[in-house]
N, C-alpha and C positions, 0 to 999 in steps of 0.2 A: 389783309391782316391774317397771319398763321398765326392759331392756335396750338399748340402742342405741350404734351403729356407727357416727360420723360422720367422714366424707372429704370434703376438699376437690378440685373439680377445676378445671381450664382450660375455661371456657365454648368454645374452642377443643377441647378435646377430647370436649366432650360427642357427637357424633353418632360417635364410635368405642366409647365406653363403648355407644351404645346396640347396636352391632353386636357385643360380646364374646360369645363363645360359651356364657360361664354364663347369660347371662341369656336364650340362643335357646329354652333349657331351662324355664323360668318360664312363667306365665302373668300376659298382663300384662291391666290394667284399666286405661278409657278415661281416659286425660289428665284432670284436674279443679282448678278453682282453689279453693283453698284461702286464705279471708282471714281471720286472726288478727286482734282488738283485746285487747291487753295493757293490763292496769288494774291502776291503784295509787295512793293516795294523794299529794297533794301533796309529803311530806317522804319518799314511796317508801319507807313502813311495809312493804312486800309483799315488795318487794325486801330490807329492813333483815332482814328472817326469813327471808332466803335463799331464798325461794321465787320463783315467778310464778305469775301468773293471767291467765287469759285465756277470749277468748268465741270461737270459729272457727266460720266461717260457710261449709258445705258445700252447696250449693245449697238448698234452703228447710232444712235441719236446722241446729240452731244447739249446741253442745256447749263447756259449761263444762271447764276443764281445768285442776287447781292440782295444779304441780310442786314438791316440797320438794327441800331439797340434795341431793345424794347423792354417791358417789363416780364419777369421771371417772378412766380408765386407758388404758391405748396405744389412747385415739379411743372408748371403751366408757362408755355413762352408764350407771350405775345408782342408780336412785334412785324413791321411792314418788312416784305420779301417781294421782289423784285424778280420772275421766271422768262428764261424767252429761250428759243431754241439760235445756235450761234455756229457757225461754218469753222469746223478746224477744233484744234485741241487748246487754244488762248482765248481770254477773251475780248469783248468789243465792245468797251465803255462807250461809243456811241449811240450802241443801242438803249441806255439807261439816260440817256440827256432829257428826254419826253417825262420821265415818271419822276427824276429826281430835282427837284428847285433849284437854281440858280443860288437862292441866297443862301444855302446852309451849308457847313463846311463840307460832308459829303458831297454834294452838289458840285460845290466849288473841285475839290478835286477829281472828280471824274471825266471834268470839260478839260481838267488840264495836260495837254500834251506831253508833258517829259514825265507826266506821271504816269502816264501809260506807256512811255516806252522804257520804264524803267520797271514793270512788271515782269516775277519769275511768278515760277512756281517754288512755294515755300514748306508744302508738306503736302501728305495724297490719306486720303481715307480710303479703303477697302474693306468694305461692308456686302458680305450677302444678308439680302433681307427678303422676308418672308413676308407678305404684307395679306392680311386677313381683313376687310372690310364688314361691318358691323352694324346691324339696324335695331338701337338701343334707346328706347323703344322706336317704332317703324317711323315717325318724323325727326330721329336723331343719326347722322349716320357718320361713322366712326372709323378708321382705320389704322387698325393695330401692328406694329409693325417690329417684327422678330430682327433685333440687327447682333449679326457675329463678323468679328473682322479687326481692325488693326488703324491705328492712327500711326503714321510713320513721316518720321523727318531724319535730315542730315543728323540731328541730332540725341534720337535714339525713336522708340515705339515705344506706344502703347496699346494695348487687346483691350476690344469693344465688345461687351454684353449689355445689351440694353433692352428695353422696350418701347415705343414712344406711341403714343395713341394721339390722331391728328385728328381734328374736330373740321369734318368735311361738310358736315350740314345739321341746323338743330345750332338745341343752347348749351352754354358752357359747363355744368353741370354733369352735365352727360359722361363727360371724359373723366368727373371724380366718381361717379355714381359706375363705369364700366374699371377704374382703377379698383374700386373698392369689390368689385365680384373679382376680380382678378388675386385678390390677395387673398380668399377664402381658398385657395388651388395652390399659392405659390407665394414666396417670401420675396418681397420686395423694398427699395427705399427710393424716395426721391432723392433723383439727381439733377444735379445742382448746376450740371456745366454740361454746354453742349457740345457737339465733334469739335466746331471751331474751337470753343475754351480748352481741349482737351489739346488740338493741335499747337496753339498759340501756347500754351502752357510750357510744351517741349522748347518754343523755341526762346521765352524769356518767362524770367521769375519774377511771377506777377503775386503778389498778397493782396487778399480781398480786405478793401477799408472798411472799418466800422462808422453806420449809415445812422446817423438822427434820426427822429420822429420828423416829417414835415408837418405843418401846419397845417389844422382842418379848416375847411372850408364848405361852410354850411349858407344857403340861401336864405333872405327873411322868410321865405315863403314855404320854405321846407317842412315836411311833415315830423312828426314822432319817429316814424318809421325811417325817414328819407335817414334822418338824423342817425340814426343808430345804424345805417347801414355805412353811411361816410365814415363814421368814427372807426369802425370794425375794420373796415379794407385801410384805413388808416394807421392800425394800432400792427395790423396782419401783413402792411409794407415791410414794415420795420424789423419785424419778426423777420420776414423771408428773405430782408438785405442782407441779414449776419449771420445768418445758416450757413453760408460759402466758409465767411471766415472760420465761424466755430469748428466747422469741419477740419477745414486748414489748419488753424492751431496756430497760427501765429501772429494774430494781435489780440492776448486780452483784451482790448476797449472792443472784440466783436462779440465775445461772451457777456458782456456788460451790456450792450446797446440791445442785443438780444432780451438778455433777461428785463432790461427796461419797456420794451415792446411788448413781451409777457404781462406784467407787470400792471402797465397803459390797459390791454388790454383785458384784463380780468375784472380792471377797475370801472372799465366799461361795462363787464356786463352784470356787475352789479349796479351798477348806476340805472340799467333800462330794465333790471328783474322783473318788478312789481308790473310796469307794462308789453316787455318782449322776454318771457323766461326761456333760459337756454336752457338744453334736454339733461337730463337725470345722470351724474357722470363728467360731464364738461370738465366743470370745475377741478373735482380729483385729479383729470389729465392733465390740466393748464400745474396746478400743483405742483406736480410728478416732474415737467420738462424743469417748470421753474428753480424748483430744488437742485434738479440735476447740475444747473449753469450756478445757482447759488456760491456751493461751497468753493466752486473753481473761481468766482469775485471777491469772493469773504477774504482767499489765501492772497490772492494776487494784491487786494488792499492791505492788508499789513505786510505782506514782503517789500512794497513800493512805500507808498505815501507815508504811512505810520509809522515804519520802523524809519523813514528817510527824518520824518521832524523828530523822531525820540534823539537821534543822533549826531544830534547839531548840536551838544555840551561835552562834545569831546567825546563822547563813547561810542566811536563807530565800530572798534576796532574790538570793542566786549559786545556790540550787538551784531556783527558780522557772522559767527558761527549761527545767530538765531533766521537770521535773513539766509544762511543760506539752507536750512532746515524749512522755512515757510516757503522758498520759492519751488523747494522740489516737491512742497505738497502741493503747490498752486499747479505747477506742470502734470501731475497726478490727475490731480481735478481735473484738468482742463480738457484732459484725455474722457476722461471719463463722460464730460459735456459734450465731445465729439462723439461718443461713443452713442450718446442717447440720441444726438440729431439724426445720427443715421441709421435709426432701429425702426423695423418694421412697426414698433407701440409709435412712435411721434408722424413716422408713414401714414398710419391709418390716422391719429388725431387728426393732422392735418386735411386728409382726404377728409377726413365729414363735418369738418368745421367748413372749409371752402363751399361744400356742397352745400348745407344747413345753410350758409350766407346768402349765397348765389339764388339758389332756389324758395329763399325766406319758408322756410320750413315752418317756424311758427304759427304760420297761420293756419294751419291745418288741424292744432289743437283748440281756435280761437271761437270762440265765439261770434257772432255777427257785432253783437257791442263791445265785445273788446277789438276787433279790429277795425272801427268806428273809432274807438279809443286813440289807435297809433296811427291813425291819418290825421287829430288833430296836430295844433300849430307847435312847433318846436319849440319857439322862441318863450312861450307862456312853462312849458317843462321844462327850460334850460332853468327861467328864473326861481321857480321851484327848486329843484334840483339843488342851485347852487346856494338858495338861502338855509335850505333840512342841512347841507355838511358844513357852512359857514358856520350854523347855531352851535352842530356836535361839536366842531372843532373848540368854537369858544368855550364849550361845558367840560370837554376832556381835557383843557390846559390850563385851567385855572391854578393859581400858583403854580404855573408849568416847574419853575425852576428848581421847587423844591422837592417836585415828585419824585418816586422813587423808577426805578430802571425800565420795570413793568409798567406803570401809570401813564411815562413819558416815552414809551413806543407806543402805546395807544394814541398817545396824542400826536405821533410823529407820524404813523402810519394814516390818522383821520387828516393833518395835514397835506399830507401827498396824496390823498382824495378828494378834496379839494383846488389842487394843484391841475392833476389832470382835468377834474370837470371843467375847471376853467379855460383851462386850454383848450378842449374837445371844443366847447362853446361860445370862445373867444371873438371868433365872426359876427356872433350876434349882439356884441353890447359895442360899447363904448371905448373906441381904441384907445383912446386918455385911461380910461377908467381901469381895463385890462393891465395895464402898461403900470400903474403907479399901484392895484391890486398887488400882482405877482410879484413886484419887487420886493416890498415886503414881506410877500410870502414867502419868499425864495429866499432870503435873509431867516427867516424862520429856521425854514428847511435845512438849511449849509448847518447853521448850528446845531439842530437836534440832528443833522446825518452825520456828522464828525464825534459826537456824544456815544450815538448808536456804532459806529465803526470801534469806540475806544470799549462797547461792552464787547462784541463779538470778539473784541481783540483778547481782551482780558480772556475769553473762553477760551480760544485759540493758544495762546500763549502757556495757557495750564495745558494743554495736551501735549505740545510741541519739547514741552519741558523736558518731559521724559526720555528725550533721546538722550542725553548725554549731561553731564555736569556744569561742561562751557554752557552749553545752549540752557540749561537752568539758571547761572547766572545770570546771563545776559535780559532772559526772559523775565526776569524777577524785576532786573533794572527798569525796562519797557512798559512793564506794569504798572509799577510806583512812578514812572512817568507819569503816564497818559490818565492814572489818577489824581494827581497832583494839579494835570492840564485841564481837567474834568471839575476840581474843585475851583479853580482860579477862573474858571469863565458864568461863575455864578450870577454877577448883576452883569454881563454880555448878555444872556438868556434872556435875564431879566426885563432890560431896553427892546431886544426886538420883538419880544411879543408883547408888552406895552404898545411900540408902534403900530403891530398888523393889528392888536383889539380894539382898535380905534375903526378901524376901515370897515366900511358894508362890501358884498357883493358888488362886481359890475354889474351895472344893467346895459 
């Protein structure tokens, strides 16, 4: 399984990276060029099974190398690599029949004959790399690796500045804990994509999808601690599956899935404060990102969905100058969300939230009876947990429907804390119980999140006003809309949280 730490730098900064103080500490080996031919079939079979292949040519050694997917987190690949040394400049899927399964599609296409004779070469990397080897601390050992060079296809190049730190021996950690001395020297961001996504890129137009939360998965028998760690790497999947996109910019629902991972996340670690508190700051950063993605979902929701039902009575054509005023501020935004994933400030959050996880940091503050405390049983704190935000919820919505704007985001926001806890802890109770809980809840939710979209809207729409007189019309219409919508769904509100104040907690 390779490990690996990829950062992006300023070819501008490189001869100050090479001067950083961690790396005086290393041992370095002589400069060497490094040239990659990536193979794959015509209709990119290779690629279609998530993998690469390729042949790298190290002065007279020639070394086959097929990488499968694997998981990608704050700049971290892991994922199974396949290395053999191979006669000639092609390679020889035969030699990968022993390591790779028979049953899995890879597998399957590498025993197949016309698949290998229908192997080119599809693009070539050309990287000199400078590799510094690293004893951080002496049972961690690390290899830092300087690449400048060039991804090139028939169908145009790209220039490679990178850094990648490979985790040669020792625990995972290491590589964010030697990432984070490295940025005190040099400005750096996590990158998101490797040579291969970089090559493959050139040769189709691929947009990264926006990635759900998966489903936690917690054992009966798991601790306080166990728990909070699944949730976290859970909450932090989701996070780092829509980093690509937000980057990209081109599917709003990856700014959205992002900021909901955010979101999950935060709401986690309030939920374990009292027994796992996170260090002095967190928070303000988790904050900071969230905002940043915010206002780029606020614009994109009334450009689409909101201004799409105002305009079902005939007036598309007087809300039309207003949509297209909200969509160039959503494009704004969304710039600006790309701008923050890839700033040295979200670099470093990430780097020490990973480490802080990985290394469970917390208990260095702890006491011997508080951490006594988080090896108790999860399942007795889950039911806790979810009965303290069931009680809030019902005290904060009481005549939900008559509250006022403020009252009923309280109560909207203790909702979707509740929500997540449930989910987070969903393994442990009653899949009946779970199942007929959430439905309700989620029927709650849809209502007061279409409530909440029509006040942001309303804020939005008084700012937007101001470009022009069309777009003040329009926007005035929109308004007296979605208030109008707002008033007429008053016993709707009423029914479904009648229904959820009925219901206990899953056990």
């Amino acid at each position: 399984m390779e490990q690996e730490l990829k950062l992006q730098i300023a070819p501008e900064d490189v001869d100050r990276l090479r001067q950083a103080p961690l790396l005086a500490h290393g041992r370095a080996a002589p400069p060497r060029l490094l040239t990659s031919t990536y193979f794959d079939t015509p209709d990119l079979a290779i690629h279609g099974c998530k993998a690469s292949l390729r042949v790298r040519a190290d002065g007279e050694r020639r070394i086959q190398t097929l990488k499968l997917e694997g998981v990608a987190a704050a700049g971290v690949f892991n994922r199974d690599e396949f290395e053999m040394p191979v006669e000639g400049d092609v390679p020889d899927l035969t030699l990968l029949q022993d390591a790779i399964p028979v049953g899995t599609d890879c597998g399957r296409l590498i025993r197949d004959q016309a698949i290998a004779a229908q192997l080119a070469p599809v693009f070539v990397t050309r990287i000199n790399r400078t590799a510094i080897t690293l004893h951080v601390p002496p049972e961690d050992e690390i290899e830092v690796a300087l690449d400048e060079g060039t991804v090139d296809a028939q169908t145009g190049s790209m220039p490679v500045v990178a850094v990648e730190l490979e985790l040669k021996q020792g625990k995972p950690q290491a590589l964010h804990t030697a990432a984070l001395e490295l940025l005190k020297s040099v400005p750096l961001l996590i990158d998101h994509r490797s040579k291969a996504d970089v090559g493959y890129g050139l040769l189709v137009d691929e947009h990264a999808e926006a990635i759900k939360a998966k489903p936690v998965r917690l054992g009966k028998g798991d601790s306080i601690e166990d728990a909070f760690c699944a949730i976290l790497h859970n909450c932090l999947e989701q996070v780092h599956a829509n980093e690509r996109g937000v980057v990209s910019g081109h599917d709003p629902s990856c700014v959205h899935q992002m900021r909901v991972g955010l979101r999950r996340l935060r709401s986690a670690l309030d939920l374990f404060a009292k027994v796992i508190p996170a260090w002095s700051g967190l928070d303000e950063e988790l904050r900071w990102i969230a905002a940043e993605l915010g206002a780029a979902r606020d614009w994109e929701v009334l450009a689409g969905a909101t201004l799409e039902h105002a305009g079902t009575d005939g007036n598309a054509d007087e809300l039309e100058p207003v949509r297209q005023a909200c969509t160039q501020n959503a494009v704004q935004n969304r710039k600006r969300a790309a701008a923050a994933v890839e700033s040295v400030r979200y670099t470093r959050l990430v780097l020490e939230l990973t480490r802080w996880l990985e290394s469970k940091q917390w208990r260095d503050a702890m006491t011997e009876e508080q951490r006594a405390a988080i090896d108790g049983p999860a399942r007795q704190f889950a039911a806790d947990v979810l009965d303290t935000r069931h009680r809030k919820l019902i005290k904060r919505g009481r005549k939900l429907a008559d509250l006022d704007d403020h009252r009923r985001h309280r109560a909207r926001i203790a909702a979707k804390k509740v929500r997540y806890a449930t989910e987070f802890f969903a393994s442990l109770s009653s899949r009946q119980a779970v199942r007929h809980y959430v439905a309700a809840l989620t029927a709650l939710q849809d209502d007061l999140g279409w409530r909440n979209d029509a006040v942001v809207a309303d804020h939005l729409l008084r700012t937007v006003s101001r470009k022009s007189k069309e777009v003040a019309v329009g926007a005035a219409f929109a308004r007296g809309y979605l208030a109008s919508r707002v008033a007429a769904d008053h016993q709707a509100l009423k029914r479904v949280w009648k229904r959820f104040k009925r219901l206990s907690p899953p056990r």
